[in-house]
N, C-alpha and C positions, 0 to 999 in steps of 0.2 A: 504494500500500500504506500502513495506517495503521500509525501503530510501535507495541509493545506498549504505550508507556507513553510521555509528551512525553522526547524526549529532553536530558536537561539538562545547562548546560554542564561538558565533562570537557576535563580536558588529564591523563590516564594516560600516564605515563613507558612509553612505548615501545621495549621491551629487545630487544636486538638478541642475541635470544639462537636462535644456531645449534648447529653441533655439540657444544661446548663443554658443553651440556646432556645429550648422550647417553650421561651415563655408563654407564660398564659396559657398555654397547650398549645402554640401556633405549629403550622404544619411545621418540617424537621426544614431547617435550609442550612444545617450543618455541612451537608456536604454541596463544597464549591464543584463550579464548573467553569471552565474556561472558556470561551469561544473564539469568534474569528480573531485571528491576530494575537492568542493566548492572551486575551480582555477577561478579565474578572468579572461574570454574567452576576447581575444584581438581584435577578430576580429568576432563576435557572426553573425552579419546577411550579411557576405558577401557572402552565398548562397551557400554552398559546392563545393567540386571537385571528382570528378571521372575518366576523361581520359584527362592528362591536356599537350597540349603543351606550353612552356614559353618562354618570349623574354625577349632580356634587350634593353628599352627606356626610353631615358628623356623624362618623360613624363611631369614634370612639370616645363621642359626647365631651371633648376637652372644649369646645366652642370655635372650634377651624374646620373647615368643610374639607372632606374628605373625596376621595374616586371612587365610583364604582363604576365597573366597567362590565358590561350582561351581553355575552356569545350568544345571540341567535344559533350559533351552530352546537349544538347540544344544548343548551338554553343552562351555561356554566354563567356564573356570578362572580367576579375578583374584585377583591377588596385592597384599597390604598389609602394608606394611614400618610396623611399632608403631615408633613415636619413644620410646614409654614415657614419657609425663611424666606423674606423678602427678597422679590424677583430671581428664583431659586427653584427649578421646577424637582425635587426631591419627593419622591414619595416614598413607603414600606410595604412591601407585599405582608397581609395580613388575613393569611385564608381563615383567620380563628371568627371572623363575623361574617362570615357569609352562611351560617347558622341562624345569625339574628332577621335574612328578609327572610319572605315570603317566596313558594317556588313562583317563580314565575315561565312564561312563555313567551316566545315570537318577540315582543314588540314590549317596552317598558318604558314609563316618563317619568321624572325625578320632579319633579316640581310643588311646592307648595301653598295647597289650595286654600287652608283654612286660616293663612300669614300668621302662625303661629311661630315661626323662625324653624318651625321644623320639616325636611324632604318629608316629603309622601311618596305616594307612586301608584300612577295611572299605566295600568297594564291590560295586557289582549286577554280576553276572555274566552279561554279555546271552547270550541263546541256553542258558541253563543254570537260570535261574530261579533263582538261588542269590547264593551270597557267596565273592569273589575276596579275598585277603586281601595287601596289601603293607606289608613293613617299613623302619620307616625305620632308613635304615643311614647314615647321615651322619656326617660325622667336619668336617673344614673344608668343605663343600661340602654343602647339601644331596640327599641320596640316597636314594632305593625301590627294594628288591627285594622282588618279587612270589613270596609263599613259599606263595602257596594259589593254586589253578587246577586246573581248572573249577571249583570249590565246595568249600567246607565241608563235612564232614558231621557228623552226628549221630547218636551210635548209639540205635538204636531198637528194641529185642527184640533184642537181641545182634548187630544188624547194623547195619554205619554207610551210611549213608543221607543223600543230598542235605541240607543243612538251607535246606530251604523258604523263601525270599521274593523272591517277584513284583518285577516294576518299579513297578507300583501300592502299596506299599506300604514304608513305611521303621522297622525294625525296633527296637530299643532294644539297645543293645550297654553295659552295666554292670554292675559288680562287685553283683549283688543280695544276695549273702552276707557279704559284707564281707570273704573271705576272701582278697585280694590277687590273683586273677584275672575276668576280664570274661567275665560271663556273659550270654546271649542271650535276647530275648524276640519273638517275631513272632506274627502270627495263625496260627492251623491252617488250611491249606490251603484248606476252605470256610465260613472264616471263623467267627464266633460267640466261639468262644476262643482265648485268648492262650498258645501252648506257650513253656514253660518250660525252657529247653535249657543244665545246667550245666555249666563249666569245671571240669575232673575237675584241672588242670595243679598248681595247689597240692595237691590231696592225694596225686596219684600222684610226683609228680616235685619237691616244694616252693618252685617256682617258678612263676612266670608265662607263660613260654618257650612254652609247648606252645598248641596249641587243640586241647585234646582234650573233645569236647562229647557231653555223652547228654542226653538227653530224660527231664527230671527230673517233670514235673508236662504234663499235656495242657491244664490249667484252673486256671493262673496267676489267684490272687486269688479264685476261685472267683466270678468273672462274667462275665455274656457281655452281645457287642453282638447286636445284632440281624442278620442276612445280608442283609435289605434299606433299612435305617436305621441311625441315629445310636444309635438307642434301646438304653440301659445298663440288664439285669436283673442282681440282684445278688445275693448267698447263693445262687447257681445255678449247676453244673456241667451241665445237663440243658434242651432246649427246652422251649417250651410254657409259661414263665412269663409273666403279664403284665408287660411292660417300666414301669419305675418314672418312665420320664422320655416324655413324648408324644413322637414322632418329625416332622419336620417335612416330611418326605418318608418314601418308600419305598424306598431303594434304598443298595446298600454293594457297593462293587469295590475299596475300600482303606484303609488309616489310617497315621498316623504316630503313632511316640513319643518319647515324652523323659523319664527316670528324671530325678528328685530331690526332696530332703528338703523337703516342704513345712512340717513343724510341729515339727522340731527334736526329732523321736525317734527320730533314725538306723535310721530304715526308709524306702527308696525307695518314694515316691511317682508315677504316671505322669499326665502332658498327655497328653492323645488327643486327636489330628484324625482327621479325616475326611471322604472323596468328597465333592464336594459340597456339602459345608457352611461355612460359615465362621468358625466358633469353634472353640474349643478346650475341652475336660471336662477335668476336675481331678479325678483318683480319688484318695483318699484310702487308704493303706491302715493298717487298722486290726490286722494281724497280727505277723509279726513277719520277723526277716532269714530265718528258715526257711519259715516259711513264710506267704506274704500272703494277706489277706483285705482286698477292697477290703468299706471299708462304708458309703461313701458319696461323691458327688461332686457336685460346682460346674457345671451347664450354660453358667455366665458365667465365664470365666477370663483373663486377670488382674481381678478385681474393683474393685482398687484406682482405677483411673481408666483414663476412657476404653476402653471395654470393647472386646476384639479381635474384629473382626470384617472377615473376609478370604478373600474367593473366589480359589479355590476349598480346601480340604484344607489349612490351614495344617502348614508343621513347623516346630519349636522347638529351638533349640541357648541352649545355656547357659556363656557364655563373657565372658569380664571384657572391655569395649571400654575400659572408662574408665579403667586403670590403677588402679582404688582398690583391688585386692584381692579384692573380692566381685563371681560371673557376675553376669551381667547378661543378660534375655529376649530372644533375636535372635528375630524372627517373620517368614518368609515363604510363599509358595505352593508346590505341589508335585504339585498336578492334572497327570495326565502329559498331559493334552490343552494343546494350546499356548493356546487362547481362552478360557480362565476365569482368566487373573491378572489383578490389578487393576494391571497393568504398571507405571507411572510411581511408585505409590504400593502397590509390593509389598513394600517390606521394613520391617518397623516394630521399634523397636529401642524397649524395654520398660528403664528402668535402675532397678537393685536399691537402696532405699536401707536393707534387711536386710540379714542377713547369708545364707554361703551355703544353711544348713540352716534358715534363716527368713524365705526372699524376701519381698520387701514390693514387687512392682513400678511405677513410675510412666511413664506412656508421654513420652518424648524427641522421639519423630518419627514419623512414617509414612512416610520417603524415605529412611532411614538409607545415605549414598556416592550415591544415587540423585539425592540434590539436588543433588551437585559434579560430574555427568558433562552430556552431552549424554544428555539418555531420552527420547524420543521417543513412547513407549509401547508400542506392539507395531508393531516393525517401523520401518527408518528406513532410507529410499532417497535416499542425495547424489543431487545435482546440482551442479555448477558451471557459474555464468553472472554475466558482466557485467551486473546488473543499471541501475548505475548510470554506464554508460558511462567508467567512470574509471580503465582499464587493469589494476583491480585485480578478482581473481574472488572471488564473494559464492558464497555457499554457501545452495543451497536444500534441506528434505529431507522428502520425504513420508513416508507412511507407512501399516499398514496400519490402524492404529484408535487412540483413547484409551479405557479403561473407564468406562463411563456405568454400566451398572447391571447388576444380574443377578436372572434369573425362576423359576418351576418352572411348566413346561408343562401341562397336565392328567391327563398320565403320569408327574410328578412327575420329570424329567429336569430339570438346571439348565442355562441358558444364558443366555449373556454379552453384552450388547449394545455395540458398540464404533463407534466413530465418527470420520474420519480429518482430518487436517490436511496442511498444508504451510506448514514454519517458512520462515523468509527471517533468514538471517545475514550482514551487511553486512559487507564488509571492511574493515575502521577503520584496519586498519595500513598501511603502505608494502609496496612491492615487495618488499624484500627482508626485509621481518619483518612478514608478514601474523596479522592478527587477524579474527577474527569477534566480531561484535557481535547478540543475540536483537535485531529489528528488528520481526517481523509472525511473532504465532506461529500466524496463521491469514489466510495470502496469497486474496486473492480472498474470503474469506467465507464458504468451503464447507463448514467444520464444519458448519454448522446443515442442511444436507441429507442429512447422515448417512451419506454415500459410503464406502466402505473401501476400501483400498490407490491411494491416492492417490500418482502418482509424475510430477512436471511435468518441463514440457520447454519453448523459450519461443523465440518469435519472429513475425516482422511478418505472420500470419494473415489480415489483412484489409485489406491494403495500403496502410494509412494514414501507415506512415510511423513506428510507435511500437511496440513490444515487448507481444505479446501471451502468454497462457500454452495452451498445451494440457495436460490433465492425464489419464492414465492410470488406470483404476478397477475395482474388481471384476468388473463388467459386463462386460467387454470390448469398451466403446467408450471412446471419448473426448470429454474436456469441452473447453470452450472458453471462454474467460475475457477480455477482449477488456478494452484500454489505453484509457482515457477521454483519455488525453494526458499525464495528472498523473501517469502511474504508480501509479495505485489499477485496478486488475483486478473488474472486473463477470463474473459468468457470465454467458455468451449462452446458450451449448447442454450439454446432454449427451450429444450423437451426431452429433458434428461431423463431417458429410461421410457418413454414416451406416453409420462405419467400425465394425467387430465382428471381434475376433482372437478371440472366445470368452469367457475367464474370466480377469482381472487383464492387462489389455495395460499396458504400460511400457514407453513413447515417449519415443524418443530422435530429434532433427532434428539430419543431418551431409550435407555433400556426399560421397558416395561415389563417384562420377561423374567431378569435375570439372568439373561444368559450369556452375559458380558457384553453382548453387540449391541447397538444403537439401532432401535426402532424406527421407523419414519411415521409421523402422524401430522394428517395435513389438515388443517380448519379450511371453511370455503363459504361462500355466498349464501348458500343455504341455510348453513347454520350449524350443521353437523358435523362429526371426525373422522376423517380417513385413515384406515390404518393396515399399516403394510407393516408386517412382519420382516426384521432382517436374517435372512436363513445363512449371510455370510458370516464375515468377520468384523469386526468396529473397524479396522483398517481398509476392507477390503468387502464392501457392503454387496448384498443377495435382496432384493427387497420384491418382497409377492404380497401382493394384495391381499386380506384377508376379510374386509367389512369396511362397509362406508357409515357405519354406526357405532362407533366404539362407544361402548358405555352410555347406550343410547341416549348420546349428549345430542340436544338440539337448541341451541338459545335464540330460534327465531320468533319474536312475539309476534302472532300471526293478525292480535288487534290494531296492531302498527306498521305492520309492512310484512310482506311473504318473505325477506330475504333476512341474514341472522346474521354474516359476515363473520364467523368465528375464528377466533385467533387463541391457540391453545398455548399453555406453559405448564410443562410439571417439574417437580420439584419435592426434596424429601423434607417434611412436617417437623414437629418437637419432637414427634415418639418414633423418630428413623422412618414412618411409614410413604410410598407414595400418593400425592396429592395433585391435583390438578386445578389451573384456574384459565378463563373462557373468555378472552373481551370478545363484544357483541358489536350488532347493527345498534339495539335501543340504547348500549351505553352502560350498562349493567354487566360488572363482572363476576363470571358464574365461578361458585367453588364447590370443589368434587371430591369425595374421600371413597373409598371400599374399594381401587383399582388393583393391588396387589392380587393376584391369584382370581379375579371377577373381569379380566377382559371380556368375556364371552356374554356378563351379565351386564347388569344395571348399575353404574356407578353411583351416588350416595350425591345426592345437590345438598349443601352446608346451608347454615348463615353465621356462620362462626369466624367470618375475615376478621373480625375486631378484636374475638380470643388471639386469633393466629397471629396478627401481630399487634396485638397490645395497644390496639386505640381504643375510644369508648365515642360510641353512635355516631360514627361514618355512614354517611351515603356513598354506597361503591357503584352507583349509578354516575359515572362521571362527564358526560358529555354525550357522544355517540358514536360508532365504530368506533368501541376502544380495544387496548391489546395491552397484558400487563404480565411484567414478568415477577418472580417472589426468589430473593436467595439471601445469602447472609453476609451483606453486601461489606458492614464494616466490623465481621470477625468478634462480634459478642456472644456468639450464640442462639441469635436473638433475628429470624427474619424482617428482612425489609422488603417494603415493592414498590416497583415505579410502573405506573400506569401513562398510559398513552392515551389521547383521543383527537378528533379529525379538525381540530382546530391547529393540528402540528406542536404540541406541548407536550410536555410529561410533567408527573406529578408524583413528588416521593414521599412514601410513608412509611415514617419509622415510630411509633408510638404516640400517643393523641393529635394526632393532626389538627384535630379541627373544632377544638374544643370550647365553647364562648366563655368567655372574660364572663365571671360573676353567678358562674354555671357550676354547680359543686359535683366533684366529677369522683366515684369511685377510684381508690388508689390500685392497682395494678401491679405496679413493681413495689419489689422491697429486696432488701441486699441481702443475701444468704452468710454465713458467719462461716466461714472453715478454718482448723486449727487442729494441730498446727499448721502453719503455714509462712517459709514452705515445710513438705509432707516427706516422710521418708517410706514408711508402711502404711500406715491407717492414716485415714483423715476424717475428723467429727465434721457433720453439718450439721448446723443447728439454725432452727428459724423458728416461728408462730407455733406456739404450741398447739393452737386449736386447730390445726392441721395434723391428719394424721396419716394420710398415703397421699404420694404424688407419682411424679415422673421425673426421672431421675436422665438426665444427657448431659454426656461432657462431650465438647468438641476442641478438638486442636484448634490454633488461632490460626488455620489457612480452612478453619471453616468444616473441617473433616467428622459427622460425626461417628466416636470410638465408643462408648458406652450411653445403652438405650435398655432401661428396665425399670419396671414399678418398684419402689421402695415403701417398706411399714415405718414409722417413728416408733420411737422409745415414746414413754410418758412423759418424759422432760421435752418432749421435739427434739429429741439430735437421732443423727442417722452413720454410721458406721461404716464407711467405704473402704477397702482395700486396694493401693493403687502400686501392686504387684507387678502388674501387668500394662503399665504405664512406664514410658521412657521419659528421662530428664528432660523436662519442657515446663512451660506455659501450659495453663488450660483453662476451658471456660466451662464451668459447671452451671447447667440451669436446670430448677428443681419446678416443674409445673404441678401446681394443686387445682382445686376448684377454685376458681375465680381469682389468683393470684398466684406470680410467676417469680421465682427466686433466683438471683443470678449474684454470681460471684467469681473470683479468678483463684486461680492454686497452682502454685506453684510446686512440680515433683524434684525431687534431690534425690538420689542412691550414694 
């Protein structure tokens, strides 16, 4: 493998930072990553972005507004704790309150309705086509109560009536009248105009409290877009005018807005996006707070520099990142189809150096948090594997595309052209304080064929005695990649053995058997596991099909889509046994036990991810096509796992990830007593007396584990081990009971 860039000499202080880090329970970001240019990533496993709408909330109620940032694409929530330093864009990834919203879907607006100084959030109401409405009720603790459900309505001819909007489209929620309550703006049902739906709550009631909404105007501004384009007619309530602006296609199924003063005459002005396109229109309105008149608009918006241009359907929020007082343009995607974001380079943050009622924008970035995480682009499938034979696990991760480009067909439909890689992150740190280092952000070379959903797997293919790769791909066969000796990876084939599981197989090589040889078992589209028996050798592989049902694993939920995308990892449990886990189409990673000696039968579906590694009330629903691997990453004894999903992120868990501040959380760990130590014969363990059998594993510190057995206590709690059969080393004993996991290290002397 060539490295992305010569690697030059480093000696980085290697921090040996474990729990100690976990404040609050925040997910683990112990362990560093490096990226392009060997950069210290700030924010490595907060999961990627793709199509992102953003809010500004106190989230962690100190009185400075904070980011939230909501992935339409798996409909993931990231939390940024503002440091606040003057003209200083600084945030903290803080997965520990994204516990405190509400789930949400599709489409979400941070604004506050009731001017109590606190975010709300006006969100899509799946199944209902409408708007859910939750209040923030916070006092010391971030807090939502959901005070609207199913929808909002809007009286309409004296009847109050659903108020209308789609998932495809994202509505404007602003005080238009200036009158101290939020008023609403969406398209009309089949499009063309913009209804105008007012907040009756100041003049009925002289507060903001209420959402009491009628249907003030059907042809807000008095123009329309076109039903099958971009195209803006204007002075028009009525079809059939020629459109003022040429359309660049044919076609409209949604748009987004965003109200503000563009020329500093305290009348809202609106950004419009739109399907399929990717800019933004600047309508100008030339009316008044009663009533607008758009009378003209910008087809190029922000003009100032560097003009926006972003597939699919940009949205726009207007929020101060940089502490100087004046919003600032957040811009990202929001095409609800998952393959039109320009993923890795979806969020472009635009900063104001006007004031709020006279933006002047200048573009900052095209990767705004997207350049501090692990992005991958669309889609990011771990792997771990000793690449470099050096006890320590390197981290691979395919994926299913980068954005190359995008077209219009001859029926003027837009599409996305995307093309996959597989990164190679080296393990730079020690055993017990692993690091990844960006090494080869294109293993083997195979970007340039264009492949999608690339997901490797590795070992000696062609029995020469060197580390080959096989890789998983759209097609539903498999590549072949084959070790020159140097450890630079050639493709050989792309239909190795001229295996076909259908559509996206994701190959994983384990011995399942026992029989020394590495198994092949391929996850696919469907949902299901393919599993080919190895009748060769681990060096020198035999692989015959046996069942396209292993354990009749299926993770496709068929009330959300026919297809399941399964992505398999096994790996050995606390008690030595094998185990298995399943990222999906819906996002939900599946965990599997009874596989030893039950190929033939029904594996064991868990809900026990949170025992196995030591969190407390994880959602392992994490997004969508996710892929996650489990091993014992940093040599405590104690599994870790990094999950992937189709926003190109990963996300590691090592023990309460995501725990909320002020949320009293059952203890879990507690530190086991051994002595002496170090041990020459016996060694006592001693912990909880009110324990009285557990599970007893010790593992060498390269992870290995050597003793796997149920132990009784004595009446005192101590337990009597013999370490006869132990060589002079290091080791990590961990004692599992009911609902608490004892670990400690010992050291053996002869």
């Amino acid at each position: 493998m060539k490295p992305v860039k010569s690697i030059r000499y480093y000696f980085l202080t290697l921090l040996l930072l474990g729990s100690s880090l976990l404040l609050n329970g925040q997910q683990n970001q112990a362990v560093r990553v490096f990226g392009d240019d060997q950069t210290l990533l700030k924010y490595p496993w907060a999961g990627g972005m793709n199509a992102i709408q953003f809010g500004a909330v106190d989230i962690d109620r100190d009185g400075l507004k904070d980011l939230v940032a909501f992935d339409r694409v798996g409909n993931r929530l990231m939390c940024f704790v503002n440091r606040g330093i003057y003209n200083t864009i600084d945030y903290v990834y803080a997965p520990q309150y994204k516990k405190l919203f509400p789930d949400l879907s599709d489409w979400a607006i941070f604004t506050d309705y009731d001017m109590d100084g606190k975010t709300d959030i006006f969100a899509y109401s799946p199944g209902w086509a409408g708007i859910q409405v939750f209040r923030n009720v916070s006092e010391s603790t971030l807090k939502f109560k959901r005070v609207v459900y199913p929808y909002l309505t809007s009286v309409q001819e004296n009847m109050p009536v659903n108020l209308l909007v789609t998932e495809a489209d994202y509505p404007a929620i602003a005080d238009l009248d200036y009158d101290g309550d939020l008023d609403i703006l969406s398209f009309w049902g089949f499009g063309s105009f913009v209804n105008y739906h007012k907040n009756l709550s100041m003049e009925k009631y002289g507060n903001a409290d209420s959402l009491d909404y009628h249907l003030e105007e059907y042809c807000w501004g008095r123009f329309a877009e076109s039903d099958e384009s971009n195209a803006i007619y204007l002075d028009t309530c009525f079809t059939g005018y020629k459109p003022l602006a040429k359309p660049e296609n044919e076609r409209h199924t949604g748009s987004t807005f965003l109200m503000l003063d563009l020329n500093r005459d305290s009348v809202l002005d609106l950004l419009l996006g739109d399907v399929d396109y990717p800019g933004l229109f600047a309508l100008h309105n030339g009316g008044t707070r009663e009533e607008a008149f758009i009378t003209s608009f910008d087809t190029i918006y922000p003009t100032s520099s560097y003009n926006l241009r972003l597939f699919s359907m940009p949205v726009a929020a207007y929020i101060d990142v940089n502490n100087d007082f004046v919003n600032d343009l957040l811009v990202s995607t929001f095409d609800p189809t998952f393959d039109k974001s320009e993923n890795k380079n979806s969020v472009w943050l635009y900063l104001n150096t006007g004031s709020n009622d006279s933006p002047f924008f200048i573009r900052e970035t095209r990767n705004f948090l997207q350049s501090e995480m692990i992005d991958r682009g669309m889609g990011a499938y771990p792997v771990l594997f000793d690449w470099n034979g050096d006890g320590l696990d390197d981290l691979f991760v395919g994926n299913y595309g980068f954005y190359l480009y995008s077209y219009y067909d001859d029926f003027k439909r837009l599409y996305s052209v995307h093309a996959s890689k597989i990164a190679y992150y080296k393990n730079v740190g020690t055993e017990q304080s692993p690091e990844f280092m960006l090494m080869d952000d294109d293993v083997g070379n195979l970007f340039e064929n264009e492949y999608l959903g690339l997901i490797p797997a590795f070992g000696d293919m062609d029995g020469d005695g060197d580390v080959d790769m096989l890789a998983g791909y759209s097609e539903g066969k498999l590549i072949m990649a084959t070790n020159d000796g140097n450890n630079d990876l050639t493709l050989n084939t792309d239909h190795y053995l001229d295996i076909d599981v259908g559509d996206y197989s994701a190959p994983v090589l384990y011995d399942l058997d026992g029989d020394g040889a590495r198994d092949l078992i391929i996850g696919e589209k469907k949902g299901n596991l393919n599993y080919y028996h190895n009748d060769g050798t681990d060096n020198n592989p035999v692989f015959t099909f046996v069942t396209d049902s292993l354990g009749k694993v299926n993770v496709t939920d068929y009330l959300l889509s026919y297809d399941g995308y399964s992505v398999p990892w096994f790996f050995r449990g606390g008690y030595g046994d094998i185990q298995l886990v399943v990222g999906s189409e819906q996002g939900k990673i599946f965990h599997y036990t009874n596989i030893e000696g039950n190929l033939q039968g029904k594996f064991t579906l868990t809900d026990n991810l949170d025992e196995l590694l030591d969190t407390t009330g994880v959602s392992w629903d994490r997004g969508t096509r996710t892929g996650a691997v489990i091993g014992d990453i940093n040599h405590d004894g104690n599994p870790e796992m990094i999950a992937g999903n189709f926003s190109g992120g990963l996300e590691y868990f090592n023990g309460n990830p995501e725990v909320s501040p002020g949320i009293l959380q059952h203890v879990l760990k507690k530190p086991l007593y051994i002595f002496p130590n170090p041990v020459r014969n016996n060694a006592i363990f001693s912990f909880s007396p009110e324990e009285h059998s557990g599970r007893l594993n010790i593992f060498s510190l390269q992870g290995d584990l050597l003793v796997s057995e149920t132990i009784i206590l004595s009446e005192t709690g101590k337990y009597q081990f013999n370490t006869s059969l132990l060589s002079n080393g290091l080791y990590i004993v961990k004692i599992t009971t009911r609902g608490t996991v004892f670990t400690g290290k010992m050291a053996v002397v002869k």
